[in-house]
C-alpha positions in Angstrom: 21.1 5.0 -8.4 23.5 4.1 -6.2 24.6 7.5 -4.8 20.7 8.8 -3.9 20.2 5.0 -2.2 16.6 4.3 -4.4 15.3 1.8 -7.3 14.3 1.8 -10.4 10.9 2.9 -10.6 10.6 4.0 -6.8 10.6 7.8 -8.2 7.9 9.4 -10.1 7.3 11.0 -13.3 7.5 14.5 -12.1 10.0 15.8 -9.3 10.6 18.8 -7.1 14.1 19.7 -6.3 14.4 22.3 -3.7 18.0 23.5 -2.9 17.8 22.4 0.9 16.6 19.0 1.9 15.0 20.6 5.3 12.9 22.5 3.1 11.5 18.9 1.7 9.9 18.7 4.8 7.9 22.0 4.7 6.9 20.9 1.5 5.4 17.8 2.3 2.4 19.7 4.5 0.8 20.6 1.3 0.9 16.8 0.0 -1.3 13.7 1.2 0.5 11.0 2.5 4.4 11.9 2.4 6.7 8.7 2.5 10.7 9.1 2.4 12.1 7.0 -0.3 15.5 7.3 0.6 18.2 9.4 2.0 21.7 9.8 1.9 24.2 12.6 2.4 23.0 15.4 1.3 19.6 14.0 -0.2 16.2 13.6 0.9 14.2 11.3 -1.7 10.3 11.4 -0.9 7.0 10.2 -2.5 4.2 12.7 -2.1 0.2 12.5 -3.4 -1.3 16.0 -4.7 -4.8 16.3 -2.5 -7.7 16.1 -5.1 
């Protein structure tokens, strides 16, 4: 996936897609362990863990 600069396999199963990539970072306070995947232009790829 050329255009979002990622892998294969480097995003999960299940995916939020807010409208604003800023608001990806608000979002990953209420996740364990946020990593940035990728991003390019106007998109913000990230990997986050659900606390258990």
């Amino acid at each position: 996936m050329y255009h979002i600069q990622v892998k294969p396999g480097e995003i999960g199963e299940y995916v939020l897609i807010p409208g604003d990539p800023q608001r990806s970072k608000k979002i990953a306070k209420y996740f364990d362990s946020p990593k940035l995947i990728g991003n390019n232009r106007e998109y913000m790829i990230s990997c986050w863990y659900y606390p258990k």
